[in-house]
Phi, psi and omega in degrees: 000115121349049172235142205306178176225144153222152184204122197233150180279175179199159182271000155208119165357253170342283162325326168264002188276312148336261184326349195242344200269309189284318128009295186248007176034046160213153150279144188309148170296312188236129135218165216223111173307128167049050158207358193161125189217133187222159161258140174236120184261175151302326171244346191221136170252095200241113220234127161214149141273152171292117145217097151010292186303323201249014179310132171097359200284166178273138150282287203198159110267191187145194199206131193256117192242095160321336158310296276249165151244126163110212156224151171217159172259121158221153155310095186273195198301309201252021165084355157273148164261149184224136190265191169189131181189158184257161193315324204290311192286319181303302169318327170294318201285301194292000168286310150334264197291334209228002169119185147306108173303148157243135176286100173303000000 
């Protein structure tokens, strides 16, 4: 499976999770209270953090690949990043930075 990734900052938690939840008509697969919550669609893997200061902002984009093995990063032309990582590493990587998701 293939899907794009966006990942954006928002200015609460809670609140965009509401909003995002009625939005994609699911609940997040992982969210981490008042640090992270992401969706996985059929096509989209979609991600925010609480960061206040960066509300509305691009984080990133990339693509969650079950091919990938590992992770990578690069920089495009116009100075956004874009990851690449497979389900299995992005579930490892939120554990990593924001603690144990609770699984919707």
């Amino acid at each position: 499976m293939k899907r794009f990734h966006i990942a954006i900052a928002v200015r609460d938690l809670a609140e965009s999770i509401a909003d995002y939840s009625a939005r994609f008509a699911q609940e997040p697969a992982a969210a981490v209270a008042g640090k992270y919550a992401m969706w996985r669609t059929d096509l989209l893997n979609f991600s925010i953090n609480q960061m206040p200061e960066r509300a509305g902002q691009l984080r990133h984009v990339g693509f969650e690949d079950d091919a990938v093995t590992g992770y990578s990063s690069t920089i495009d032309v116009n100075g956004i990043e874009w990851e690449s990582f497979s389900q299995k590493e992005q579930d490892e990587r939120i554990v990593a930075a924001y603690g144990i998701p609770v699984r919707q």
